[in-house]
C-alpha positions in Angstrom: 9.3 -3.5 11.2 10.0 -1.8 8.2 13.2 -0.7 7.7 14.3 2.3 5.5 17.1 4.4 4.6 17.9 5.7 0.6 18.8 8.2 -1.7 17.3 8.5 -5.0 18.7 11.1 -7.6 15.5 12.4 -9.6 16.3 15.7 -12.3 14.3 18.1 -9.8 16.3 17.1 -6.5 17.5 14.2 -4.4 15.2 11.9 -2.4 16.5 10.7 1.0 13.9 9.0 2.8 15.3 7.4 6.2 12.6 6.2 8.7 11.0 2.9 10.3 7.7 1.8 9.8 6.1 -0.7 12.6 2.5 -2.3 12.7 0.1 0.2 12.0 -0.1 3.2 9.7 2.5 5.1 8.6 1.6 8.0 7.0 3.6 9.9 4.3 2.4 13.5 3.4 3.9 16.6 1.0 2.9 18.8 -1.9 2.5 17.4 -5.3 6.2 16.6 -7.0 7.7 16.1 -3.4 8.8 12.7 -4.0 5.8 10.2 -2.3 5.0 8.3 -5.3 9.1 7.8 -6.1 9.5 6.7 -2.5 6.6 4.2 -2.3 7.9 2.8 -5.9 11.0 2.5 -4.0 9.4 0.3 -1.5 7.7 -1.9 -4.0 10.6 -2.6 -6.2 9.8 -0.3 -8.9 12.1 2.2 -8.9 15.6 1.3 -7.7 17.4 3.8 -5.3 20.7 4.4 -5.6 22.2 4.2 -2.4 21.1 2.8 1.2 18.9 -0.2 2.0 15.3 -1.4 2.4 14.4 -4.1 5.1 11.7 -5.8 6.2 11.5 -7.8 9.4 15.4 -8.7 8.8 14.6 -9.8 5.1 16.5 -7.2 2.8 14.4 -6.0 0.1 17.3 -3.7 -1.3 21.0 -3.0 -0.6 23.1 -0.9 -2.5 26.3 -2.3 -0.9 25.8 -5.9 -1.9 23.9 -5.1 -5.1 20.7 -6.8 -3.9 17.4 -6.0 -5.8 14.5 -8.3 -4.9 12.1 -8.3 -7.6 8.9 -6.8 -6.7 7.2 -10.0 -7.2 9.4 -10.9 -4.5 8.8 -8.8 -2.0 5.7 -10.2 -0.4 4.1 -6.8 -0.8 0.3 -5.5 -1.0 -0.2 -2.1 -3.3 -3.3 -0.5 -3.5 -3.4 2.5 -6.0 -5.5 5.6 -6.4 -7.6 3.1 -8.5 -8.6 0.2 -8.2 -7.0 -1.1 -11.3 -9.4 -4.3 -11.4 -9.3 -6.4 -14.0 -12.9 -6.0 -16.2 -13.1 -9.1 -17.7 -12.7 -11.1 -14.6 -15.2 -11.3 -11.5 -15.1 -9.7 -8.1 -13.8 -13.4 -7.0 -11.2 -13.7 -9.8 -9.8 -10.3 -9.3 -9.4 -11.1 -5.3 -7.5 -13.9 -6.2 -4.7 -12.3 -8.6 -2.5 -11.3 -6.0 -2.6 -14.5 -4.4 -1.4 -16.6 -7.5 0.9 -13.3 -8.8 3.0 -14.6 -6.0 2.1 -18.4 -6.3 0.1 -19.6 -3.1 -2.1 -21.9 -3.1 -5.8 -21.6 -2.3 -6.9 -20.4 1.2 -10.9 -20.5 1.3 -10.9 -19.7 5.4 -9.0 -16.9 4.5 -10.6 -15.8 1.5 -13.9 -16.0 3.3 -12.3 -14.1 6.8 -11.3 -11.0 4.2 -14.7 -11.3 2.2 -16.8 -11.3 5.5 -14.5 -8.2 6.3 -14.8 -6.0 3.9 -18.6 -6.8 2.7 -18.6 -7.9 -0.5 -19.9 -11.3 -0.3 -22.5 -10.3 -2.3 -20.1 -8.5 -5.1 -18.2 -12.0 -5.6 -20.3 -12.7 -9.1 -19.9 -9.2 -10.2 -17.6 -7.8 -12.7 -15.9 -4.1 -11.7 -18.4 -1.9 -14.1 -21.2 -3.2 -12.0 -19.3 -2.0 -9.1 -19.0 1.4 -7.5 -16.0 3.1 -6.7 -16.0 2.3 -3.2 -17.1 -1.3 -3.9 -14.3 -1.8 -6.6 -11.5 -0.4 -3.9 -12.6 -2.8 -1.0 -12.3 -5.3 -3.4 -8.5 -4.4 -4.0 -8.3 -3.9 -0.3 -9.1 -7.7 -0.2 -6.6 -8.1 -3.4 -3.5 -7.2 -1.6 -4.7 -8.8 2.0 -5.7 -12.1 -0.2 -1.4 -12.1 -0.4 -0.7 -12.3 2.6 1.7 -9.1 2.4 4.4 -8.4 5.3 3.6 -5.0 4.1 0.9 -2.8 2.4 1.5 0.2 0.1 -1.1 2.4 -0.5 -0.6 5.4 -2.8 -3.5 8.1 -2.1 -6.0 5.1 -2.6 -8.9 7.4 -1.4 -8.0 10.4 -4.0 -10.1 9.2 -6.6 -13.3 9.0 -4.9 -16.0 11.3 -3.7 -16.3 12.2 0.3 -19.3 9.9 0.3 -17.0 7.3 -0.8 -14.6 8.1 1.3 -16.3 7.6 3.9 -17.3 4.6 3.3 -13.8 3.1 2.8 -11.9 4.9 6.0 -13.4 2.4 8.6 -11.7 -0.4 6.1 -8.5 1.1 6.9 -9.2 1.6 10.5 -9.6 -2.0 10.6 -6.5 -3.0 8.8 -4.5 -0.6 10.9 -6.2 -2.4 13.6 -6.5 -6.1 13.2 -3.7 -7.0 10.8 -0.2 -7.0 12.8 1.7 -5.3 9.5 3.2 -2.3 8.8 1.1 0.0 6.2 2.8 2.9 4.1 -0.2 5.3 3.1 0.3 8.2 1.1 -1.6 11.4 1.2 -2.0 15.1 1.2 -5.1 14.9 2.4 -5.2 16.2 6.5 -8.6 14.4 7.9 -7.4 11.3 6.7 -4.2 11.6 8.2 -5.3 12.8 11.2 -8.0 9.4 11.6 -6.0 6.5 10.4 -2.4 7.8 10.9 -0.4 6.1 14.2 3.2 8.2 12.6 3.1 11.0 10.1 5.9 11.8 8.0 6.4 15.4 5.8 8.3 14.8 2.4 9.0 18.0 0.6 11.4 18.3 -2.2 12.9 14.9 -1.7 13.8 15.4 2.2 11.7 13.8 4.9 10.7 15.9 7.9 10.3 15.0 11.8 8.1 12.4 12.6 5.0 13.2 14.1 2.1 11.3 16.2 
């Protein structure tokens, strides 16, 4: 269980973002400028709130009161961005393997081949990310942040940059992750058919103040 509740002074307004996020998909929707990247960069350790406190299954992420700050690097977290953001010198396999030695495990080849087998790209391994499509290149930083064995996944609009073709390829990914994997996911969007398929809770941000939930 996720646990959030923070205030963040930005020059347009003041985030306050108070909610829990269980196993499954949490959704977080609003107009552009409403505060959804700031909050997710909240959750990942990028941008430090000012008040409140982030929590994850009892481990505390961020407190305000007792000045605690875990690096993001600390924070046992999976991010997936509106791109892929794959390194282009490395392989398919080296780029799966990143997150996994950004925070110092050591090699897993069961699971590596359970997440591989998953998402398709068995055949991609060799590859380097301008062979790959944009569909191909964001399963493979699906398998990126899984390949960390995150307590929880950010995804910021991860589908925005792709065509509805694409798109379509790469909900059923996240149908599975909501799932199969027993972990909370935070996924942004504005978009109202992907919210509608993959979302268990949907939250409204606008101008820095989150709405009622809703199923």
């Amino acid at each position: 269980m996720l646990d959030v509740d923070i205030r963040i002074a930005l020059p347009e307004f003041s985030l306050h973002a108070c909610f829990n996020a269980p196993n499954g998909i949490t959704a977080i929707c609003g107009p552009s400028g409403s505060g959804k990247t700031t909050l997710i960069n909240a959750l990942a350790g990028t941008v430090r709130p000012d008040q409140g406190h982030i929590r994850m299954d009892g481990a505390v992420f961020f407190c305000a009161d007792s000045e605690i700050c875990v690096p993001t690097e600390k924070r046992r977290i999976g991010y997936i961005f509106q791109d892929a953001r794959l390194f282009p010198h490395m392989t398919v396999a080296q780029n799966l393997m990143v997150g996994r030695r950004f925070q110092h495990l050591p090699n897993d080849p069961a699971l590596f081949h359970e997440i591989v087998q998953m998402l398709g790209i068995g055949s991609l391994l060799s590859r380097r990310p301008s062979r790959l499509s944009g569909g191909e290149k964001q399963r493979v930083a699906i398998g990126r942040a899984l390949l960390a064995e995150p307590q929880l996944i950010l995804a910021d609009e991860p589908l925005s940059s792709l065509d509805a073709a694409r798109k379509d390829e790469i909900l059923p990914y996240f149908e599975t992750l909501r799932d199969q994997k027993a972990l909370p996911i935070v996924y942004v969007s504005h978009q109202p058919d992907e919210l509608k398929r993959l979302a268990n809770t949907t939250l409204t941000l606008d101008q820095g103040v989150l709405g009622q939930e809703s199923n």
